[in-house]
TORPA-4810 file (N, C-alpha, C, O; in nm, 3 decimals):
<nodes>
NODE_1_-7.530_5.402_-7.170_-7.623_5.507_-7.138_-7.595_5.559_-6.998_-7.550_5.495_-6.903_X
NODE_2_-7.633_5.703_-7.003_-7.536_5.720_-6.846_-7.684_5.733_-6.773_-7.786_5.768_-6.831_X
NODE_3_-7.674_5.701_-6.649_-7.762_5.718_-6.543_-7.856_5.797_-6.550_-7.832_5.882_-6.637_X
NODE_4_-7.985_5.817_-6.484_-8.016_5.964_-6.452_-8.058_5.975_-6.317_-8.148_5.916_-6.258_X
NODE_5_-7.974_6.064_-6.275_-8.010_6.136_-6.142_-8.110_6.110_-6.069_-8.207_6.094_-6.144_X
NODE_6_-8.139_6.096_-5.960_-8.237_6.021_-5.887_-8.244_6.187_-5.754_-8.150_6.246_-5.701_X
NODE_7_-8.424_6.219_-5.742_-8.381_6.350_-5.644_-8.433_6.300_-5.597_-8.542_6.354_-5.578_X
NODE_8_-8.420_6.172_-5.536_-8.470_6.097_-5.328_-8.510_5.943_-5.364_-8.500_5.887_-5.473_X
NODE_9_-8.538_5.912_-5.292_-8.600_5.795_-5.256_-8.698_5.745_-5.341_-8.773_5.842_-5.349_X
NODE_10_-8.736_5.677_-5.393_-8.861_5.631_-5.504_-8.971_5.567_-5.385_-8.911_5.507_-5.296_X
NODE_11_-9.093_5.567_-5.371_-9.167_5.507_-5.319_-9.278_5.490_-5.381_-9.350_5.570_-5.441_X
NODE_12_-9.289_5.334_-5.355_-9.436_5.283_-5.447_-9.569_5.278_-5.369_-9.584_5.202_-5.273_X
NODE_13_-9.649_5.346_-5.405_-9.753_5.294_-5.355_-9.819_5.163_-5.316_-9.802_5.054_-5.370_X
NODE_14_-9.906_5.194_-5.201_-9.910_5.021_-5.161_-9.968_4.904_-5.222_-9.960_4.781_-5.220_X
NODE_15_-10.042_5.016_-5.287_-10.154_4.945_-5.413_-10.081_4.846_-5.508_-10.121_4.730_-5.516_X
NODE_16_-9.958_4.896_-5.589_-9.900_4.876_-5.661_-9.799_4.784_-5.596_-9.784_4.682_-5.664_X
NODE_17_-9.723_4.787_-5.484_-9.662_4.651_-5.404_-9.765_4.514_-5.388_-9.720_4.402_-5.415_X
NODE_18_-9.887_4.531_-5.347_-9.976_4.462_-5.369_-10.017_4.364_-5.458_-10.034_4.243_-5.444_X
NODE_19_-10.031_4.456_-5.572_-10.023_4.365_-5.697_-9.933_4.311_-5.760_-9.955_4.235_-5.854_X
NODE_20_-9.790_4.351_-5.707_-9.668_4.302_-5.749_-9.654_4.157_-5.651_-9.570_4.068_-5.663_X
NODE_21_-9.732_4.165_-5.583_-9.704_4.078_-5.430_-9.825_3.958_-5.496_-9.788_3.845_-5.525_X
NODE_22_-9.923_3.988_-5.506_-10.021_3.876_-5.584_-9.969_3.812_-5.705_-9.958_3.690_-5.705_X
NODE_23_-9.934_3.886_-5.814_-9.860_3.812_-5.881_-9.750_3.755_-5.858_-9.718_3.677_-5.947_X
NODE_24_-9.677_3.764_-5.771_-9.588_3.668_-5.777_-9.582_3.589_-5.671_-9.470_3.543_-5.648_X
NODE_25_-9.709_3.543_-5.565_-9.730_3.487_-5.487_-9.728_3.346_-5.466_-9.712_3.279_-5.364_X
NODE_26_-9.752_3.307_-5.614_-9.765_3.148_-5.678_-9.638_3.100_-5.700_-9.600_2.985_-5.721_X
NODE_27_-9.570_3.219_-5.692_-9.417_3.134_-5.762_-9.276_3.165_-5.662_-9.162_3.118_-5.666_X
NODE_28_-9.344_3.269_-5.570_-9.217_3.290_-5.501_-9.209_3.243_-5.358_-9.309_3.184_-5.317_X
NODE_29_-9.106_3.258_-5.274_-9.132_3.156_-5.140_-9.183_3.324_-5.054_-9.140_3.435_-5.085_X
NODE_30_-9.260_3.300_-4.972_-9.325_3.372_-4.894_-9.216_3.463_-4.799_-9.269_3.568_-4.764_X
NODE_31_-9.077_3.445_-4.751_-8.986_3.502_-4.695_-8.899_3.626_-4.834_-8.845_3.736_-4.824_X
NODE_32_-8.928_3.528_-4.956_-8.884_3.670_-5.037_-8.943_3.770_-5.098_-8.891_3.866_-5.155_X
NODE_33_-9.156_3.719_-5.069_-9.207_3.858_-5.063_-9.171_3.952_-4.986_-9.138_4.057_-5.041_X
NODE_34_-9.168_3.945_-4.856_-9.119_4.023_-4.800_-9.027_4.123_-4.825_-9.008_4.218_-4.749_X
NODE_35_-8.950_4.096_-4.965_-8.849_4.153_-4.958_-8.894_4.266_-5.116_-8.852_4.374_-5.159_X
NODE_36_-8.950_4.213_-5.141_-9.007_4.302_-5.240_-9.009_4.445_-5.253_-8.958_4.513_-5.343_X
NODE_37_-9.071_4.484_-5.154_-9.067_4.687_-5.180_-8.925_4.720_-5.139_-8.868_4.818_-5.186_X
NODE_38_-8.875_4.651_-5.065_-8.697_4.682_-5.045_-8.667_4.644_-5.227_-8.699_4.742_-5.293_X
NODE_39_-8.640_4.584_-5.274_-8.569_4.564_-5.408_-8.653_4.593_-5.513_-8.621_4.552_-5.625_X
NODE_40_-8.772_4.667_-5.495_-8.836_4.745_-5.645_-8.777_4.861_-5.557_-8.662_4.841_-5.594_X
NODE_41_-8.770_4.920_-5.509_-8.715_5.024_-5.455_-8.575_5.069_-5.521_-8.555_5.183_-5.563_X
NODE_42_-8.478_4.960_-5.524_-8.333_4.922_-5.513_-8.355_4.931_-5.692_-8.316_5.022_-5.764_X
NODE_43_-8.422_4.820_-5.729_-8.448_4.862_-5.881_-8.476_5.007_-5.935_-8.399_5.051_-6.020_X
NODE_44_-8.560_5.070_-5.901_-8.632_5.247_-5.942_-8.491_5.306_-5.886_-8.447_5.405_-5.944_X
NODE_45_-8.454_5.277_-5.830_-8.260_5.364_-5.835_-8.166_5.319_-5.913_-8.098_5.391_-5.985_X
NODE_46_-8.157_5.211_-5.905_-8.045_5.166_-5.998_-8.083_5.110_-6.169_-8.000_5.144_-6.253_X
NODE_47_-8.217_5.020_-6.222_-8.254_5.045_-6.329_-8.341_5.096_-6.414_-8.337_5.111_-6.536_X
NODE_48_-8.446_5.129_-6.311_-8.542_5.243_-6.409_-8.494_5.378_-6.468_-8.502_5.413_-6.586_X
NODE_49_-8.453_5.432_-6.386_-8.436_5.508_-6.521_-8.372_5.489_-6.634_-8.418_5.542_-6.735_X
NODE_50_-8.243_5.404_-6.642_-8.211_5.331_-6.752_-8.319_5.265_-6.843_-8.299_5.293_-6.961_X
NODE_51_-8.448_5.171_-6.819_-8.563_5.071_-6.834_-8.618_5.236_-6.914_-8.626_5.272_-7.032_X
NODE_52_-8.636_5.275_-6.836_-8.714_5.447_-6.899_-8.704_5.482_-7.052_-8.778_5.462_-7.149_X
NODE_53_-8.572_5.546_-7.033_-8.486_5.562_-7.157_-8.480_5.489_-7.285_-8.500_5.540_-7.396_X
NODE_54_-8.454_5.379_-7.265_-8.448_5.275_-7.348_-8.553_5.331_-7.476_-8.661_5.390_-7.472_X
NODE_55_-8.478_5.289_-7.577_-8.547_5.254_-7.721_-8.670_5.171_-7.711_-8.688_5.084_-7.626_X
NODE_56_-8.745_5.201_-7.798_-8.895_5.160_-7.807_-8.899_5.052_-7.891_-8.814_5.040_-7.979_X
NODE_57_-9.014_4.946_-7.872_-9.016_4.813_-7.932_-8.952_4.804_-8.073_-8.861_4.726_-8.098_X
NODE_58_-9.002_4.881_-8.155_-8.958_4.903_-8.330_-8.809_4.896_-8.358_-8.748_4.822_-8.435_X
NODE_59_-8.760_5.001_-8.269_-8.632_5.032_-8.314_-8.505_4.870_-8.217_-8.399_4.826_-8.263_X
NODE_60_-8.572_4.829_-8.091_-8.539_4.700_-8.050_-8.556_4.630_-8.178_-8.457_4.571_-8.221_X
NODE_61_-8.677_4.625_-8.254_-8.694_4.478_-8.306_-8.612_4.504_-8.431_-8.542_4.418_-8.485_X
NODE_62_-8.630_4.663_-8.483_-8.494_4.675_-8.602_-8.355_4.602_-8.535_-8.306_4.493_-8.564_X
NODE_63_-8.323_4.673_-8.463_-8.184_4.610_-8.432_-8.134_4.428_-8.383_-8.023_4.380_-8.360_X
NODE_64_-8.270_4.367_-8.381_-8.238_4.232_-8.353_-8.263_4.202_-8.516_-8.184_4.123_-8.566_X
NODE_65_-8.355_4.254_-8.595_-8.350_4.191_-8.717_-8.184_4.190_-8.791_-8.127_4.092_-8.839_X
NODE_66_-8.137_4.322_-8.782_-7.991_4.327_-8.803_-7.909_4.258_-8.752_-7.819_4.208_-8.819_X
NODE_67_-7.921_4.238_-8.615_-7.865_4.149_-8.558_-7.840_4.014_-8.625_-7.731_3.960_-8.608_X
NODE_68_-7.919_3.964_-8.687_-7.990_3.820_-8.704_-7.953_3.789_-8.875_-7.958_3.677_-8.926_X
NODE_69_-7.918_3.909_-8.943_-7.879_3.930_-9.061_-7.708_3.901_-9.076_-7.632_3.819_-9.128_X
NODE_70_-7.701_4.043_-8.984_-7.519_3.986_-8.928_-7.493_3.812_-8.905_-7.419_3.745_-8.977_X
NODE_71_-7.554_3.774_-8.817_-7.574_3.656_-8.761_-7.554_3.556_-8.854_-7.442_3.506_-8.866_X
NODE_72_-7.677_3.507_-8.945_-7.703_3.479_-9.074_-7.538_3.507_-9.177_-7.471_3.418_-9.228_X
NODE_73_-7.516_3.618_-9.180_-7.380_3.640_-9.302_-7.246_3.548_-9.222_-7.168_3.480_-9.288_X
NODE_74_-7.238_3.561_-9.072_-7.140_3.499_-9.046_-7.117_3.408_-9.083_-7.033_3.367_-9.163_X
NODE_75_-7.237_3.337_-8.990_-7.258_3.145_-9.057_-7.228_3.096_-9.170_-7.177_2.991_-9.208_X
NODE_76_-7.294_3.248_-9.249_-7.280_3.166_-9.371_-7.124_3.158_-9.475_-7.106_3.073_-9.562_X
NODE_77_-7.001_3.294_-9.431_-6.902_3.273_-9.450_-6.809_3.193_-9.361_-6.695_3.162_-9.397_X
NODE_78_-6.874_3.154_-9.223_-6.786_2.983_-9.163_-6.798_2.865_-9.226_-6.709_2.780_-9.220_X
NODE_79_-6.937_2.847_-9.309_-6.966_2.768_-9.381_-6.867_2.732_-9.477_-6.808_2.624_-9.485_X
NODE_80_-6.846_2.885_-9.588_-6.718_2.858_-9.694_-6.628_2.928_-9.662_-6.594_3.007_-9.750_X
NODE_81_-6.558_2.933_-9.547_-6.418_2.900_-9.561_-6.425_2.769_-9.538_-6.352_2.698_-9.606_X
NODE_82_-6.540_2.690_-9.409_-6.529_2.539_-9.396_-6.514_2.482_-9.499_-6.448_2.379_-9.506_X
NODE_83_-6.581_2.545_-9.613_-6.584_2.431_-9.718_-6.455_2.450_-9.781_-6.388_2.354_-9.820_X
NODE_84_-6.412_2.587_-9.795_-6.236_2.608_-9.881_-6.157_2.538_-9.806_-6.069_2.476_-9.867_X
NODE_85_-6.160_2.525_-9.653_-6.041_2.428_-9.617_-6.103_2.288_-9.620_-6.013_2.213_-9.582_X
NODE_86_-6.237_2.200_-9.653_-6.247_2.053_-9.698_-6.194_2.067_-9.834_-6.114_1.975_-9.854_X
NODE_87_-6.207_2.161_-9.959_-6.148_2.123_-10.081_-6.005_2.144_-10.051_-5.958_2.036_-10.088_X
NODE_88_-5.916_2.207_-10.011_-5.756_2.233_-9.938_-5.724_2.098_-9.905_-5.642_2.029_-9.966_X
NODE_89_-5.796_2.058_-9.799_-5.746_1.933_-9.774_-5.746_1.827_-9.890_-5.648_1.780_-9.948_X
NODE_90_-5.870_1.802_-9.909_-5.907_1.648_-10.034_-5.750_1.710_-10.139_-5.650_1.642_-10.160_X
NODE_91_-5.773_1.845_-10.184_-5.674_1.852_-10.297_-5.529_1.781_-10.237_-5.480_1.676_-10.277_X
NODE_92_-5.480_1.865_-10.132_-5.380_1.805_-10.041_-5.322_1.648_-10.061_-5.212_1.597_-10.079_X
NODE_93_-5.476_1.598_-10.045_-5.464_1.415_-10.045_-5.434_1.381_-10.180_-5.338_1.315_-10.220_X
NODE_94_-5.511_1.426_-10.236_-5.499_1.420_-10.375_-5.348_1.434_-10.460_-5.298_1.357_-10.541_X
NODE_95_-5.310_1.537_-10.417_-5.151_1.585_-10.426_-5.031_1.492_-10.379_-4.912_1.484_-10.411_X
NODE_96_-5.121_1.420_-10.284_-4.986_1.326_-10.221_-4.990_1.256_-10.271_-4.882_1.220_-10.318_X
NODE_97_-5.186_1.127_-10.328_-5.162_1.029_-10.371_-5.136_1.025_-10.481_-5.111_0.912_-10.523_X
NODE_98_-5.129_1.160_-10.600_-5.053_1.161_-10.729_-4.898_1.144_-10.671_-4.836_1.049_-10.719_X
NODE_99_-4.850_1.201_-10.603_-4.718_1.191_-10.596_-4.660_1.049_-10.542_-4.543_1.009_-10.551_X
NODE_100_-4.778_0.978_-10.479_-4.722_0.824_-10.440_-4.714_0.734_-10.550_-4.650_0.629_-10.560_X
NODE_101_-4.835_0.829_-10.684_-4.844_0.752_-10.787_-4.689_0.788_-10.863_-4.611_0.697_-10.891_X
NODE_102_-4.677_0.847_-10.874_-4.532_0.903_-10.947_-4.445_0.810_-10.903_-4.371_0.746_-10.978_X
NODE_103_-4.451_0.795_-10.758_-4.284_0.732_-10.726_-4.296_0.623_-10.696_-4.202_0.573_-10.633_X
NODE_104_-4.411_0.542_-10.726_-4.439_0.406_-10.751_-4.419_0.346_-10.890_-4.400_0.228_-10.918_X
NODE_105_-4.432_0.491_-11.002_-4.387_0.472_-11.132_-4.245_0.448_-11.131_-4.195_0.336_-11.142_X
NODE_106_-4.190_0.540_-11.120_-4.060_0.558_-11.046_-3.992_0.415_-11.003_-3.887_0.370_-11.048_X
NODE_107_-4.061_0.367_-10.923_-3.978_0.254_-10.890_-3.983_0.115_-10.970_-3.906_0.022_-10.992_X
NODE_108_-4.086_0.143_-10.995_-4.120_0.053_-11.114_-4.025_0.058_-11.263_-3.995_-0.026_-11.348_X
NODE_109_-3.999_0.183_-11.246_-3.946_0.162_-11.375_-3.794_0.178_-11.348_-3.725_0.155_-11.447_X
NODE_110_-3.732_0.209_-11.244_-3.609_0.147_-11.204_-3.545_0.283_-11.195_-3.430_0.295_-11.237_X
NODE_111_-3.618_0.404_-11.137_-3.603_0.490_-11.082_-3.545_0.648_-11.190_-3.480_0.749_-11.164_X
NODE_112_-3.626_0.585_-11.331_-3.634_0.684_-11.398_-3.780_0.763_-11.436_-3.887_0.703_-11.425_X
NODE_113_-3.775_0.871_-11.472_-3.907_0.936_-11.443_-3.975_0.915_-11.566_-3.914_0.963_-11.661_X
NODE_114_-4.124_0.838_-11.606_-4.155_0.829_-11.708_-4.193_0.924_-11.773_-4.228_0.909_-11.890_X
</nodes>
């Protein structure tokens, strides 16, 4: 999504730093409130208007359901090829220990093929 143009400086009201500043008062260290209206600032230039733009909850939650469908089909063809290469293999084994059976006949019978 391309940018959109920004014509100056964004400034928040103090009201609204305020309450950004209370809520997160409990959880943040007191030297990086401070820093707050510098980097919502820094944010309203660089991702709001992107945040703006953005697709609305519905069409998000369509695309994770798809997501999750895709998701779902993969698994479920890693599953069987997993399982085509466990029958590949067993047959494999299988293939050899007929053939150990053969040339155990084989020797047994003095190296003619029964």
């Amino acid at each position: 999504m391309s940018k959109a143009e920004s014509s100056g400086p964004i400034r928040f009201k103090t009201e609204i730093l305020n309450e950004a500043t209370e809520i997160l008062r409990s959880a943040a260290l007191p030297e990086r409130l401070a820093l707050l209206p510098e980097l919502l600032c820094a944010w309203a230039i660089d991702a709001l208007p992107d945040h703006l733009t953005r697709d609305d909850r519905a069409v998000h939650s369509q695309r994770t359901a798809q997501c999750n469908v895709v998701s779902d089909l993969a698994e479920r063809l890693r599953r069987e090829v997993e399982a085509l290469n466990e029958r590949e293999r067993k047959a494999k084994t299988f293939g050899t220990f007929l053939g150990l059976c053969e040339l155990r006949l084989q020797i047994g019978s003095g190296g003619k093929k029964p």
